[in-house]
C-alpha positions in Angstrom: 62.5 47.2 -30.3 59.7 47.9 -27.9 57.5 49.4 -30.2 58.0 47.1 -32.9 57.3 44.1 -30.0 54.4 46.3 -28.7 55.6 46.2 -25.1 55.6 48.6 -22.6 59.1 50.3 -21.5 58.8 48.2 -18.0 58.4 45.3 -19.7 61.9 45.1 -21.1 63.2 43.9 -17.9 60.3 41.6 -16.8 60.8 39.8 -20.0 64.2 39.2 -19.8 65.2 40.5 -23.8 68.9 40.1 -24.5 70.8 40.2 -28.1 72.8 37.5 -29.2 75.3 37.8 -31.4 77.5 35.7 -33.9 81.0 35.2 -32.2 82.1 36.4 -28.8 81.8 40.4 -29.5 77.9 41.6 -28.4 78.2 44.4 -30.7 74.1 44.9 -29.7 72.3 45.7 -27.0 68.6 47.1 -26.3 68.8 50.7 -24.3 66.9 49.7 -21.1 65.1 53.2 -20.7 64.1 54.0 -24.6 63.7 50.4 -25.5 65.9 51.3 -28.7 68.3 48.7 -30.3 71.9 50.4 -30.2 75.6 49.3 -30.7 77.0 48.4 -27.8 80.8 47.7 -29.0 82.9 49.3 -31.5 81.8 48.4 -35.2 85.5 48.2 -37.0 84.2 47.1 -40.3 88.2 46.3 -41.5 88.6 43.7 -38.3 85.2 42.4 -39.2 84.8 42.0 -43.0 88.1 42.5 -44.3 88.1 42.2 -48.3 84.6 41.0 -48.4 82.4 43.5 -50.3 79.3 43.3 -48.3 79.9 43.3 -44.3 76.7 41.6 -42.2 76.6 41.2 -38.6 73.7 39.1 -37.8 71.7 39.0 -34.6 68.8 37.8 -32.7 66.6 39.2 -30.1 65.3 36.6 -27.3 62.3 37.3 -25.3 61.5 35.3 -22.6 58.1 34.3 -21.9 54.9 34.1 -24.4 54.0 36.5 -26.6 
């Protein structure tokens, strides 16, 4: 997520990034020291999706601040 937003690793936290997710589950979070987007709840594609062929869980990524 950092690379992609071409920030700086310290700049994670000065921006004030959080995911937000669908629902009340944040099944997303951004790793503070790599700056990667990882899961940060259990994925149990059953629970989620049941019998619907193609599962999505959708999610945004706010930055505070200009860009």
């Amino acid at each position: 997520v950092a690379k992609d937003l071409g920030l700086q690793l310290p700049a994670l936290s000065d921006r004030g990034i959080h995911i937000v997710s669908e629902g009340r589950t944040q099944y997303f979070a951004v790793h503070g020291k790599t700056g990667h987007l990882v899961t940060a709840e259990r994925i149990d594609r059953e629970q989620l999706c049941e019998s619907v062929q193609q599962c999505v869980l959708r999610c945004e990524l706010v930055v505070e601040g200009e860009m």
